[in-house]
Backbone as numpy.savetxt, mean C-alpha at the origin, in Angstrom:
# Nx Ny Nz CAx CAy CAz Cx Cy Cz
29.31 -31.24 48.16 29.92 -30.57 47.05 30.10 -31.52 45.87
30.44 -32.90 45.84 30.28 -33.56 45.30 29.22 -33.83 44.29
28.17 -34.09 45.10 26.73 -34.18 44.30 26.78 -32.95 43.10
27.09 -31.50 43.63 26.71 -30.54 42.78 27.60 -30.62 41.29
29.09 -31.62 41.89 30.04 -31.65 40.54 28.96 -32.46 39.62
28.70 -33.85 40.25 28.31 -34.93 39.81 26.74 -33.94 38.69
26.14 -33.17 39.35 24.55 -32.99 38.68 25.12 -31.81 37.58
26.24 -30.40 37.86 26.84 -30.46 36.19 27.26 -30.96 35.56
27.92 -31.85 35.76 28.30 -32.77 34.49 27.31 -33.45 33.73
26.04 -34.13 34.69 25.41 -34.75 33.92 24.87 -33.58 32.93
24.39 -31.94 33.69 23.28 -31.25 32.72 23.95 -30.95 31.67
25.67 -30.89 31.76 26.47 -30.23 30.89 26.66 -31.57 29.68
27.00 -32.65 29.89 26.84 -33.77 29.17 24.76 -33.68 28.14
24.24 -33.77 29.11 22.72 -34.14 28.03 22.83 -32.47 27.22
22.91 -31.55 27.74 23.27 -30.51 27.31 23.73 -30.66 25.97
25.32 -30.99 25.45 25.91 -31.28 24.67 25.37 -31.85 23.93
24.61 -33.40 24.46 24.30 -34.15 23.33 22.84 -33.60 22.92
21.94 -32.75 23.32 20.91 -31.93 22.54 21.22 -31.31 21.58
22.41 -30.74 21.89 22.73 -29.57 20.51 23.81 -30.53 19.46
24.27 -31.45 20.04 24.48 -32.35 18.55 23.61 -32.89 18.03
22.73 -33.26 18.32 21.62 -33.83 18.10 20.94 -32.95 17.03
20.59 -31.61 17.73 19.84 -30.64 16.88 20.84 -30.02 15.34
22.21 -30.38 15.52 22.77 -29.34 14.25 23.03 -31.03 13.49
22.35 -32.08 13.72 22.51 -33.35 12.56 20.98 -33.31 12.19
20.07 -32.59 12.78 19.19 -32.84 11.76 19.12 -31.70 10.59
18.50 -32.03 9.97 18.34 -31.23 8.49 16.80 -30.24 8.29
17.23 -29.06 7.50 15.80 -28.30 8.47 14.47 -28.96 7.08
13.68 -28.65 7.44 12.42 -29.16 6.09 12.60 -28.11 5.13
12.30 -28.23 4.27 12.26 -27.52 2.72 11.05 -26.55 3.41
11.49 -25.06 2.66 10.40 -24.56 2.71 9.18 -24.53 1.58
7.75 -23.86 2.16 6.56 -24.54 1.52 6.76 -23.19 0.29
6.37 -23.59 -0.50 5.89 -23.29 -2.29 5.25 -22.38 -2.63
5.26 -21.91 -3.64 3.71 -21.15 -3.49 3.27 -22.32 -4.72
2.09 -21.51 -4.74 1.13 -22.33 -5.62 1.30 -22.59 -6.74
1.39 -23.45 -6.79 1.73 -23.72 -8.76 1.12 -23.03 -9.85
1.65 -23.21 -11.00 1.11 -21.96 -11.49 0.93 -23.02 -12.96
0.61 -22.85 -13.85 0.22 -23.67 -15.35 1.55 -23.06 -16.30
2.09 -23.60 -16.96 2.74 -23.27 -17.98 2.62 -21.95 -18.52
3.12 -21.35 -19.03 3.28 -20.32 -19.97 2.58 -19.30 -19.22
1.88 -18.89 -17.98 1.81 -18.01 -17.05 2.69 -17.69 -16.41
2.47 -15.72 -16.33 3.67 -15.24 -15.77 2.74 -14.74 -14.31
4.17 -14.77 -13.51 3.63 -15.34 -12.17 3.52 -13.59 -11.92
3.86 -12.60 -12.38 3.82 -11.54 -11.51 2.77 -11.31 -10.34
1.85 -11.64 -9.96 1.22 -11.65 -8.78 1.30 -12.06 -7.24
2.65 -13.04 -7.77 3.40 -13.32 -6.40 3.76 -12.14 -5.83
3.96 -11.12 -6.26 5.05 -9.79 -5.49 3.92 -9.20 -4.83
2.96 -9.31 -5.29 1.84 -8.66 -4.54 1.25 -9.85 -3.31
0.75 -9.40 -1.78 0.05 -10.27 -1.30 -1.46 -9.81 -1.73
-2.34 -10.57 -0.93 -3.73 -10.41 -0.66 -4.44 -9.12 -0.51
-5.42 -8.54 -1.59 -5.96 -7.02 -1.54 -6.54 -6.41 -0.12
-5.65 -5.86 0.52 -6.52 -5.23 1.95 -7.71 -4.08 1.60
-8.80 -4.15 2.20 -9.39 -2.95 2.32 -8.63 -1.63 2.39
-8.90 -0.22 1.68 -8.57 0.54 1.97 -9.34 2.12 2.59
-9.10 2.08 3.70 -9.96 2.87 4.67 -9.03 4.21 4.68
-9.47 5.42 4.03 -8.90 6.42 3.84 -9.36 7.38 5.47
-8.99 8.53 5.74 -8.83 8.71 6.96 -9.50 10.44 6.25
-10.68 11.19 6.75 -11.09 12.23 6.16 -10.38 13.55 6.79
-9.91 14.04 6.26 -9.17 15.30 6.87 -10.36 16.66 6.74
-11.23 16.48 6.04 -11.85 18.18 5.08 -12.62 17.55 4.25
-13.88 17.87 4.16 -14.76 17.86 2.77 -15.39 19.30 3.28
-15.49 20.03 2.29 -16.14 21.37 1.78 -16.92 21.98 0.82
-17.81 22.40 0.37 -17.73 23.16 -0.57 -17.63 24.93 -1.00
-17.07 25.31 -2.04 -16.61 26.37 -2.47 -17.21 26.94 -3.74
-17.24 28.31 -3.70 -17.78 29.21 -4.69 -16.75 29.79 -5.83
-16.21 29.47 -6.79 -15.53 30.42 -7.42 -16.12 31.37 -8.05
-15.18 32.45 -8.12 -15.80 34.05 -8.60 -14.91 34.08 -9.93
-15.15 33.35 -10.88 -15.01 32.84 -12.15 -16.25 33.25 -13.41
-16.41 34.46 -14.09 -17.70 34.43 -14.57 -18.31 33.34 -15.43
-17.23 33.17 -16.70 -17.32 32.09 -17.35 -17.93 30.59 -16.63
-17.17 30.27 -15.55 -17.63 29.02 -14.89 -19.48 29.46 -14.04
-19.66 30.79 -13.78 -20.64 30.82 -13.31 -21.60 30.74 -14.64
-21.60 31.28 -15.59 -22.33 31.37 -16.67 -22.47 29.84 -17.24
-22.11 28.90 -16.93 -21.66 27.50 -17.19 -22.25 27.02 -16.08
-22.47 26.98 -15.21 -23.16 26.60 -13.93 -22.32 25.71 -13.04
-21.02 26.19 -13.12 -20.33 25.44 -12.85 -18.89 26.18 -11.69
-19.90 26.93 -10.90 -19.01 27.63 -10.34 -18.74 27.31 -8.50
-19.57 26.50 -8.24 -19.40 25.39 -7.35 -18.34 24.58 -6.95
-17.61 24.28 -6.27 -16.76 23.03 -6.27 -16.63 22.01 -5.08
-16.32 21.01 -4.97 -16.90 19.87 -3.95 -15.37 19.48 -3.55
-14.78 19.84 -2.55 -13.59 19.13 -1.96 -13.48 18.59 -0.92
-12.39 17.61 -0.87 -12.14 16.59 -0.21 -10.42 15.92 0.08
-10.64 16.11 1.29 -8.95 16.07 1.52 -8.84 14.60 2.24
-8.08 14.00 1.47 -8.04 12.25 2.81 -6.29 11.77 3.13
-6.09 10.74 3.80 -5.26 10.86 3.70 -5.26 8.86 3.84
-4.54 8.23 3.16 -5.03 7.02 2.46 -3.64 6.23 2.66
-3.70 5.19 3.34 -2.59 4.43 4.16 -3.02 3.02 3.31
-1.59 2.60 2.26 -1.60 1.32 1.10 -0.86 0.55 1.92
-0.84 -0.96 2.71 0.42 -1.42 3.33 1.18 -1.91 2.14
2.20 -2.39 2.45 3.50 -2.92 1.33 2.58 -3.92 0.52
3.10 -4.35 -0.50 2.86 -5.47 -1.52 1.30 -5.71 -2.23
1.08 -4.47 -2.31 -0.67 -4.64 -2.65 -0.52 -3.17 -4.33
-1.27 -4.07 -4.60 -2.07 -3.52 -6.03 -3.22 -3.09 -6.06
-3.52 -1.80 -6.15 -4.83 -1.28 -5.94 -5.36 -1.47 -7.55
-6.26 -2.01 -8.26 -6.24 -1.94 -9.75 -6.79 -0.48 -10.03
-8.41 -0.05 -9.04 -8.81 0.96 -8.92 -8.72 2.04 -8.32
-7.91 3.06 -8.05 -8.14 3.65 -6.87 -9.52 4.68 -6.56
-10.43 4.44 -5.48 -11.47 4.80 -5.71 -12.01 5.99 -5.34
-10.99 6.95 -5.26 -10.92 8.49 -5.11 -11.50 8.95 -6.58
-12.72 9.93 -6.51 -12.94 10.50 -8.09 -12.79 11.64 -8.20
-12.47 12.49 -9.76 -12.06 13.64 -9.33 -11.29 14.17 -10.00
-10.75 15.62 -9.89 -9.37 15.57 -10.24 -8.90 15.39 -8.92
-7.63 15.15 -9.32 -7.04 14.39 -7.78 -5.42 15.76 -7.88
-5.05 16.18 -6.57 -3.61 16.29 -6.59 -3.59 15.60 -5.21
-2.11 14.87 -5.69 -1.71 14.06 -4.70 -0.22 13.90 -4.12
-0.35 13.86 -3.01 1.31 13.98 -2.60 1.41 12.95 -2.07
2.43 12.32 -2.30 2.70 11.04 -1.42 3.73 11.32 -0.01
3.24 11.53 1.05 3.85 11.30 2.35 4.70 10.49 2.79
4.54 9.40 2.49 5.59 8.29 3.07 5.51 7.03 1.62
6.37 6.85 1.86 6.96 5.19 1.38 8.00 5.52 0.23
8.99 4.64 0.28 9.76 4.54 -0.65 9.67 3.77 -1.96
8.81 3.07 -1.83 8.53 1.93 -3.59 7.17 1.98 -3.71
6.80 3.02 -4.53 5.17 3.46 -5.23 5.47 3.35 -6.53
4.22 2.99 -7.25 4.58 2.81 -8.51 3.18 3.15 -9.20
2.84 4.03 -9.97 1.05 4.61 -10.49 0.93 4.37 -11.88
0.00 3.98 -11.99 -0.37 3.87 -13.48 -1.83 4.33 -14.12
-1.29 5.50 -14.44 -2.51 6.96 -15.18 -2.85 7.01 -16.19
-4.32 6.15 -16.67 -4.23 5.85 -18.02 -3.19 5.60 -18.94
-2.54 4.06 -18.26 -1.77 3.28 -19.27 -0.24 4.05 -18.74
0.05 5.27 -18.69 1.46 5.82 -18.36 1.94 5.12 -16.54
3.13 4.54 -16.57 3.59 3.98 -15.63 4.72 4.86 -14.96
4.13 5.20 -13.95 5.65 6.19 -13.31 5.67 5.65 -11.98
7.25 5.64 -11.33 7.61 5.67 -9.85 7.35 6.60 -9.11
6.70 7.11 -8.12 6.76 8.52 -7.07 8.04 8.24 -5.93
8.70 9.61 -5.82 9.08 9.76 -4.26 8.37 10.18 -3.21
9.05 10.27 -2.28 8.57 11.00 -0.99 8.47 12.25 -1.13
7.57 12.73 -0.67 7.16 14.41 -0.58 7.06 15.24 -2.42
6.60 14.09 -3.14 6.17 14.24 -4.44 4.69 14.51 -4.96
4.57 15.89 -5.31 3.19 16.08 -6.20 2.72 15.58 -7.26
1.41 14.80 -7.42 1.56 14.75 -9.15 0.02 14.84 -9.18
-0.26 14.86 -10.54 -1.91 15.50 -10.29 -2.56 14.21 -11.26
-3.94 13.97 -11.16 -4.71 12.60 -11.70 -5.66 12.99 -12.66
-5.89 13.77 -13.67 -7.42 14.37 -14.20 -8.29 13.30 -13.65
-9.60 14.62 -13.86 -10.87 14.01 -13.33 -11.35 12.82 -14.95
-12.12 11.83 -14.34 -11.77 10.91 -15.30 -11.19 10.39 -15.50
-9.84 9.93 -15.48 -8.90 9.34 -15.17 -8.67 8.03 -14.50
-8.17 6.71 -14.74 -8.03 5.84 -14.00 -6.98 6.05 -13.21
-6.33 6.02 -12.12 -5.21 5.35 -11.71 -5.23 3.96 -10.79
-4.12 3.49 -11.29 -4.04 2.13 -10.56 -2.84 2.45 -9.64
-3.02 1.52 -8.36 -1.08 2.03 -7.58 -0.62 0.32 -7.40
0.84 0.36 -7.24 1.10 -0.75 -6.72 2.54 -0.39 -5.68
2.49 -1.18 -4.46 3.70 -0.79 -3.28 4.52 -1.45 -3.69
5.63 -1.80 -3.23 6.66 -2.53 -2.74 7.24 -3.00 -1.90
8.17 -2.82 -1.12 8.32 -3.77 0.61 8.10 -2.53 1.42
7.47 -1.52 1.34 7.53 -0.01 1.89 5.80 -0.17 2.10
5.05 0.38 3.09 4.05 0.85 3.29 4.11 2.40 3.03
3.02 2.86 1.72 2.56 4.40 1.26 1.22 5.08 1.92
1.15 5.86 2.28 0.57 7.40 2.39 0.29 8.08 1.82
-0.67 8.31 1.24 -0.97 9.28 0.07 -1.97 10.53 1.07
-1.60 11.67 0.83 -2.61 12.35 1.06 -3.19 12.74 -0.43
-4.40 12.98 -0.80 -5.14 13.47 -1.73 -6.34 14.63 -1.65
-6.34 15.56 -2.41 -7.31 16.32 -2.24 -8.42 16.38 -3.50
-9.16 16.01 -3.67 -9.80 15.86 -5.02 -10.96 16.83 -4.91
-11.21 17.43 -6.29 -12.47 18.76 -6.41 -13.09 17.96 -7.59
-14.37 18.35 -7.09 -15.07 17.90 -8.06 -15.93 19.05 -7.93
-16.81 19.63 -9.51 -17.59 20.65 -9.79 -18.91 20.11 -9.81
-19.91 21.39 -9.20 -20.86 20.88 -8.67 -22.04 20.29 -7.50
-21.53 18.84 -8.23 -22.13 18.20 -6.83 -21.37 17.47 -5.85
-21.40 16.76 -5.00 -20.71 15.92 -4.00 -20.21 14.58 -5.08
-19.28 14.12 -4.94 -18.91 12.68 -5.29 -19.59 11.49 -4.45
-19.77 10.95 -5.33 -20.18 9.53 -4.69 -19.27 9.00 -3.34
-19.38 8.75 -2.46 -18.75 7.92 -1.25 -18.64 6.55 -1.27
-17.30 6.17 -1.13 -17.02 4.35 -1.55 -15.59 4.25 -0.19
């Protein structure tokens, strides 16, 4: 019984002196980001590294409208396409490469931010907003991963695939 006093004390002693040991050292500085040149504004830190974005196809179709005007126009055709398009957090899409008119609902995320030829707006959750065909939009996240479902028509012919 002895021995067993004698072998806690010692583990309870080196014990002790590990964790004094460990709260006198000092932790390292954390690492930097990259330096940046004078008179540059860093906004690109908030964003990480551009991920691929692999949209997920729900529906492509095409449709006839019974529109005379648009038939007399040759333009009574329409090319749709339903996706549903997963942005993770902290990324800037400059392009988004859906063409079209676009309506789009955003499904999930809480910090979206679109920019539609030059106009800058925030979206919520379970929010419609529509893109004209022609149209740039750019998106950017925030600490939230977004969901967009989109359905875009285009007249005619098929859109290009990207």
């Amino acid at each position: 019984m002895k021995r067993y006093i004698v072998v806690a004390v010692g583990l309870l002693l080196s014990e002790t002196l590990m964790v004094l040991v460990s709260l006198g050292q000092r932790p390292s500085p954390s690492p930097t980001a990259t330096a940046t040149q004078p008179g540059n504004k860093t906004d690109n830190s908030k964003f990480d590294e551009a991920m691929p974005l692999e949209p997920i196809e729900r529906f492509e179709g095409r449709s006839s409208l019974k529109n005379p005007r648009l038939h007399a126009a040759g333009q009574a055709e329409i090319q749709m396409t339903l996706r549903n398009w997963t942005i993770p957090n902290r990324q800037r899409i400059d392009r988004f490469p859906q063409q079209g008119f676009l309506i789009v609902q955003v499904r999930s995320g809480e910090d979206m931010v679109t920019v539609i030829d030059g106009q800058r707006q925030k979206h919520a959750i379970d929010e419609f907003f529509t893109v004209p065909s022609g149209s740039t939009m750019s998106i950017e996240t925030g600490d939230d991963t977004v969901v967009l479902q989109t359905l875009a028509i285009n007249s005619g012919r098929a859109p290009a695939k990207k």
